[in-house]
DRENMARRO-317135 format. One record per residue: chain; x, z, y of N, C-alpha, C, CB in turn. Coordinates in steps of 0.001 Angstrom, whole numbers, plus 500000, padded with zeros to 6 digits. Atoms other than C-alpha are relative to their C-alpha. Glycine has a CB too. Example, Ala and Ser with C-alpha at 12.3 -4.5 7.8 and 13.67 -1.06 7.14 Angstrom:
BEGIN
  mol     n_x     n_z     n_y    ca_x    ca_z    ca_y     c_x     c_z     c_y    cb_x    cb_z    cb_y
    A  500890  500000  498810  512300  507800  495500  500900  500000  501200  499008  501246  500027
    A  499180  499940  498810  513670  507140  498940  499230  500730  501090  500414  498585  500462
% end
This chain:
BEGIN
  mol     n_x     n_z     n_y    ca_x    ca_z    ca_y     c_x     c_z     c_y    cb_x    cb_z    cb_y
    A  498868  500724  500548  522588  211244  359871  500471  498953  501000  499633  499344  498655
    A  499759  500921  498922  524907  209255  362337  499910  498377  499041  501721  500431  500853
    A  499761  501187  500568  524327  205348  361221  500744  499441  500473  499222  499316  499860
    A  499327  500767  499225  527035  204150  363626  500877  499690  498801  500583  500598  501359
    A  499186  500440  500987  529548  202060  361257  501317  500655  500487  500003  498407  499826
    A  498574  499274  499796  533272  203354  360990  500815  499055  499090  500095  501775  499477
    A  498939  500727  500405  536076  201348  360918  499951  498657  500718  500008  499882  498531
    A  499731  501090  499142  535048  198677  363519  499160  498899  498865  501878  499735  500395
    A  500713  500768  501189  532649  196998  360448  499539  498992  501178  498618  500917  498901
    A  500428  500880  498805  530823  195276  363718  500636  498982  500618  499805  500646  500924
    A  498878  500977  498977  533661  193660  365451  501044  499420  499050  500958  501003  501310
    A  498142  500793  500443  536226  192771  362378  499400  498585  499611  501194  500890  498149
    A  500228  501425  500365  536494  188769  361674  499757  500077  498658  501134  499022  500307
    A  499880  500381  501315  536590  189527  358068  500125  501265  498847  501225  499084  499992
    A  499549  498869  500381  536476  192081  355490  500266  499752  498527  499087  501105  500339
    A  498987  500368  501179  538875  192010  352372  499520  501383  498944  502012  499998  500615
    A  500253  498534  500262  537607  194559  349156  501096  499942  498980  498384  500547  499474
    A  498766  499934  500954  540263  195173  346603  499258  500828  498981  501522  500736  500633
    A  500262  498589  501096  538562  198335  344839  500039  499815  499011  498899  500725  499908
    A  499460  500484  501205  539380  198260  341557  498610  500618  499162  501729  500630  499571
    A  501559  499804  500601  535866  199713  340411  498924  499262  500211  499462  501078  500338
    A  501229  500905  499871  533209  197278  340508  499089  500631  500399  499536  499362  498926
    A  501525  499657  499851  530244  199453  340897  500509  500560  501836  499176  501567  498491
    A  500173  499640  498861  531831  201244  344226  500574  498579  500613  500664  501416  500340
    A  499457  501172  498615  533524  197587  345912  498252  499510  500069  501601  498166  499401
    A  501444  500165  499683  529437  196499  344783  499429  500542  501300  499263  500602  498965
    A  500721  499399  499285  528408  199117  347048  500737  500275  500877  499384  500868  499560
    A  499402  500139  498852  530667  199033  349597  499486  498544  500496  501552  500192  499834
    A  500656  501469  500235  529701  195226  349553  498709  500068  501438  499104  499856  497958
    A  501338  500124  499187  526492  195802  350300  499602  500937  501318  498916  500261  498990
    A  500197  500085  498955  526706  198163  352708  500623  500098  501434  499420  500443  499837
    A  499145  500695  498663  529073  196332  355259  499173  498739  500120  501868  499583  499732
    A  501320  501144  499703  526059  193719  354745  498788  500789  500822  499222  499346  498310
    A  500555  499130  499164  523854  196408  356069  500331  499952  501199  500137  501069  499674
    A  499539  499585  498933  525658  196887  359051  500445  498527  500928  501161  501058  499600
    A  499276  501176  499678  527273  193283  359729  499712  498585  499126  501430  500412  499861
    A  500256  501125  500799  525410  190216  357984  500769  499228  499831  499191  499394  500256
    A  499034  501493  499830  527448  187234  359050  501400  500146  499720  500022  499370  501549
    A  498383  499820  500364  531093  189009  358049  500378  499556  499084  500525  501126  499832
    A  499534  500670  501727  533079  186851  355468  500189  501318  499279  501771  498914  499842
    A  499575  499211  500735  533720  188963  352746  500161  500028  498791  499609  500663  500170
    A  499342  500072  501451  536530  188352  349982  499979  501432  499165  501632  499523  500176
    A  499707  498985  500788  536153  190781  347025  500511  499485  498798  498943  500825  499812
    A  499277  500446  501025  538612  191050  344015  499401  500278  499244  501096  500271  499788
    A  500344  499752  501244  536998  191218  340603  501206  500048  499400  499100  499121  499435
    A  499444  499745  501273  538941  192740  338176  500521  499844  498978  499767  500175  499703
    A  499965  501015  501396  537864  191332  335230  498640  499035  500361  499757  501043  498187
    A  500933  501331  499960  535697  188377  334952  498339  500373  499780  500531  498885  498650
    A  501155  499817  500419  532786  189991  333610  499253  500560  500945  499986  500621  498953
    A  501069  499263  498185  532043  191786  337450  499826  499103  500653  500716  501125  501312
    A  500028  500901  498894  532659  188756  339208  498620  499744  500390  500691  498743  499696
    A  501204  500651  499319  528766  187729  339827  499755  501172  500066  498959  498944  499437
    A  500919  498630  499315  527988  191532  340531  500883  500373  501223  499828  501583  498823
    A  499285  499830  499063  530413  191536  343329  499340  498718  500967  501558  500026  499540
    A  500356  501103  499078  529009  188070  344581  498303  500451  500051  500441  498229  499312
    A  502164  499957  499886  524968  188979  344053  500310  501423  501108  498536  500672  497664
    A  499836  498918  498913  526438  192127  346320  500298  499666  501145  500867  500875  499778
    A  500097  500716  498817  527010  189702  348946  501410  499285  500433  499494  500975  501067
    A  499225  500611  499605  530431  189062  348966  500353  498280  499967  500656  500678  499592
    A  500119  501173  499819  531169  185404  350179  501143  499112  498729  500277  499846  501634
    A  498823  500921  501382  534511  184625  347436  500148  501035  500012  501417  498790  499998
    A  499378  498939  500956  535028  186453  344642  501214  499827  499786  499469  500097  498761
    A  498907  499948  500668  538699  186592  343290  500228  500553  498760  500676  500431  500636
    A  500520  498999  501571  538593  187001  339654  502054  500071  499431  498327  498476  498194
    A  498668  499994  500555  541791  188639  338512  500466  499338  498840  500285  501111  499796
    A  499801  500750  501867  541726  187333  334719  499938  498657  500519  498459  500307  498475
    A  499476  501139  500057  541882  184426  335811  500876  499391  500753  499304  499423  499956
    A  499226  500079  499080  544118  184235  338478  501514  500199  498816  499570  501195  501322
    A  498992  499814  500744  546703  185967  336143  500355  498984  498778  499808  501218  499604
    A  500124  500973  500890  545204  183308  333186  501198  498908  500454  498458  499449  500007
    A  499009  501208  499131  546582  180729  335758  501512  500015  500504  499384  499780  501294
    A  498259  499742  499643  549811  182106  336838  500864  499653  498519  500370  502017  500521
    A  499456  499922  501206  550631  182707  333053  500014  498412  499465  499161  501063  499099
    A  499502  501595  500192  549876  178858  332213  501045  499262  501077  498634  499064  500066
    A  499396  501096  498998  551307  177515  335196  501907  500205  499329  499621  500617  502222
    A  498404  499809  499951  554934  179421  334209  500099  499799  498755  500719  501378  500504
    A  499530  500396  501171  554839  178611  330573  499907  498605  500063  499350  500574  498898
    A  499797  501428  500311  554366  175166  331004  501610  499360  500799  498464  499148  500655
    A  498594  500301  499511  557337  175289  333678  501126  500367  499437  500183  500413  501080
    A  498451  499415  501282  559753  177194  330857  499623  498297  499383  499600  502092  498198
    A  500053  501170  501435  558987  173846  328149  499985  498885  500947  498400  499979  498698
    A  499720  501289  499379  559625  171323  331526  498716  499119  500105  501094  499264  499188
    A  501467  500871  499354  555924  170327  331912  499570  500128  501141  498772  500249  499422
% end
């Protein structure tokens, strides 16, 4: 089995996961930690309830969608009623 990484995992400044399945960005996660310890690495959670299985998988900041969207949605109803 070749173990050489693909996609430049070694040399990128940073690696961004989006996957919208928790169990495969998990395991993608972990193994671009395999290959590249010290690489930041933002992954999006979903929903709130993956967020610490995306971070115990190594990524450095989670992005939790539910609440991101939580926050957008307050921020623009309070700007409709002038708060």
């Amino acid at each position: 089995m070749d173990e050489t990484p693909h996609a430049g995992v070694r040399s990128a400044k940073l690696l961004v996961c989006t996957l919208p399945d928790h169990r495969s960005a998990a395991l993608s996660i972990q193994q671009v930690r395999a290959f590249a310890s010290s690489i930041p690495i933002v992954a999006r959670s979903r929903y709130s309830i993956h967020a610490n299985e995306l971070s115990n998988a190594g990524a450095d900041v989670v992005v939790d969608e539910e609440k991101c969207i939580g926050h957008s949605v307050s921020k623009e109803s309070l700007h409709q009623i002038g708060l």
